[in-house]
N, C-alpha and C positions, 0 to 999 in steps of 0.2 A: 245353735249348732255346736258341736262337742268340739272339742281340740283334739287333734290329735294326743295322744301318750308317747313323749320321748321312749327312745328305745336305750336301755342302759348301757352301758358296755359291756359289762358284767353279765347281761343278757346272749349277748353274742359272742358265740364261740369260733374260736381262732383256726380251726376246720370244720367241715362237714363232711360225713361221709354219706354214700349213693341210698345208705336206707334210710337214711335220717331222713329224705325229702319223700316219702311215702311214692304208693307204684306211680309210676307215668303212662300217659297213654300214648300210643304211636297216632298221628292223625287226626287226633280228638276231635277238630272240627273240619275234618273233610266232608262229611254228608251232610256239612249248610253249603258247600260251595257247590255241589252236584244239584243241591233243592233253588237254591237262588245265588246264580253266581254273580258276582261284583268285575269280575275281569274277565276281559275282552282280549283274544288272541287276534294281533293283525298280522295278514303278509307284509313281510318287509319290504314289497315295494310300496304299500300303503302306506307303512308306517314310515316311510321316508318322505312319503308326498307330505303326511301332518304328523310332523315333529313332537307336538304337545296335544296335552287331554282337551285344551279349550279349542284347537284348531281343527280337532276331530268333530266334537259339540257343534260348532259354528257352521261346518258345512252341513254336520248331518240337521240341524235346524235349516238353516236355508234348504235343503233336499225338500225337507216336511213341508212348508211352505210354498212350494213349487210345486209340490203336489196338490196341496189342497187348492193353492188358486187354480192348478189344472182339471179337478174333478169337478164333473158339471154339479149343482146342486142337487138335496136329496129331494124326491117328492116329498110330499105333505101329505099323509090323509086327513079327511074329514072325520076320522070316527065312526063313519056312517054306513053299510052294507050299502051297497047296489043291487037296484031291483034288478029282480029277473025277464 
């Protein structure tokens, strides 16, 4: 693996001005959080019942769980058409 290259002093200049840092974009990655968002809006009375990210996780697991032992099993096929 390479080392980094010290950066010199002499390298870096004692201002910079707004063109020096080339165009910027407003937003740049807004349209990943519309395609797969990471965060989760709660009502504040939700978000006062669980405080933290793992107390939200914890029930919404127990929720899953409660579910699944609640749903009856799925059928099974054989694979096999039924005669007529």
């Amino acid at each position: 693996m390479k080392k980094p290259k010290a950066v010199a002093a002499e390298d870096l200049r004692a201002e910079y001005r707004r063109e020096d840092l080339g165009p910027l974009t407003r937003g740049k990655y807004a349209g990943r959080v519309k395609i797969d968002p990471k965060v989760v809006i709660l009502r504040p009375e939700v978000a006062r019942a669980f405080p933290t990210s793992e107390a939200v996780n914890d029930a919404l697991m127990r929720l899953i769980d409660l579910a699944r032992a609640a749903a009856p099993p799925a059928k099974r096929t054989t694979g096999r058409a039924k005669p007529r």
